[in-house]
N, C-alpha and C positions, 0 to 999 in steps of 0.2 A: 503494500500500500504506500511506502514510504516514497517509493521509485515514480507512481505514478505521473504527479505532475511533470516530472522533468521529460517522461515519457508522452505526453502530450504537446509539452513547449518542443520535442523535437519531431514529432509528428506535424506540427503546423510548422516548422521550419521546412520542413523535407517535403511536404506542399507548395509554400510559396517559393520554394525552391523552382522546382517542378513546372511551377506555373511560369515563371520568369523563364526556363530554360523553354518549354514550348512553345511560350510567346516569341521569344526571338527566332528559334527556327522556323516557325509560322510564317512570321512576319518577313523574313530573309529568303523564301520562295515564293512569296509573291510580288509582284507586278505594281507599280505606283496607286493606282489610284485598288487596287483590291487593300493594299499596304497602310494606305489612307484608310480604306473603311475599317478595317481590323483597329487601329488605332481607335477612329472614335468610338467602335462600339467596345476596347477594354476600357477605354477613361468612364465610357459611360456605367460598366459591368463595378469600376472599383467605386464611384461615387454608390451607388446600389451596394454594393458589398457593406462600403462604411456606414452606411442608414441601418441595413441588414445586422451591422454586431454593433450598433448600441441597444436594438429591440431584442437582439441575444443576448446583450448584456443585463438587461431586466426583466428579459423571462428567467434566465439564470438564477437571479438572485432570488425573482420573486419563490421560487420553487423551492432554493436556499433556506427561505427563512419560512416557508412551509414545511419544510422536512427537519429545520432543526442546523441546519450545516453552515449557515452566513454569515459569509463574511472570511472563512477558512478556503484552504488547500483545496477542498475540495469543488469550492463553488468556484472556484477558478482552472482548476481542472477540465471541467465540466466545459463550461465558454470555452476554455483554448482549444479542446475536441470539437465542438460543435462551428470556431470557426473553421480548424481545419478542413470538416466535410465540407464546408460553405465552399472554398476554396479546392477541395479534392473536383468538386464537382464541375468547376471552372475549368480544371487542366483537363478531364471526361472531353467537356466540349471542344477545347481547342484542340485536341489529339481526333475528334472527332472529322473537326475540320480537317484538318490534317492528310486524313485518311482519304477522305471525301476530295479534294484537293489534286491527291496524287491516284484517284482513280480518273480524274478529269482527262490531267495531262500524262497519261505515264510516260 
């Protein structure tokens, strides 16, 4: 139990790792103006993202302080997982793209 959070803060590292790593290779086979729309729709996906974990950040707690745990290790655990899938599910898509991308042009 003691290991968890540290196992969570690096589960959300090795996501927006991930995510960053995708993005630029995404980003790096395509074409200008496809390179442009990628762009504004990550700026638009991270503005969403940051709206997304402050309402994860007080469902979190609110759950916290129903279950007895807020404010500790564990309600922060909790969020740093919950943003991780937020963002696991973001590199899903651009790998998606991805894939979709290079069945276009093979």
């Amino acid at each position: 139990g003691q290991a968890m959070p540290g196992c969570a803060n690096s589960f959300y590292g090795q996501m927006d790792s991930l995510l960053n790593l995708q993005y630029r290779k995404l980003i790096s086979q395509m074409g200008t103006a496809e390179g442009a729309r990628l762009k504004n729709e990550q700026r638009q996906w991270i503005a969403e993202r940051d709206k997304h974990f402050v309402l994860l950040k007080q469902q979190v707690h609110k759950e916290a302080v129903d279950n007895g745990f807020a404010g500790g290790q564990d309600e922060q655990m909790i969020l740093t997982e919950r943003k991780a899938s937020c963002v696991k599910h973001r590199v899903v898509e651009l790998l998606t793209m991805s894939v979709s991308a290079k069945s276009q042009y093979p």
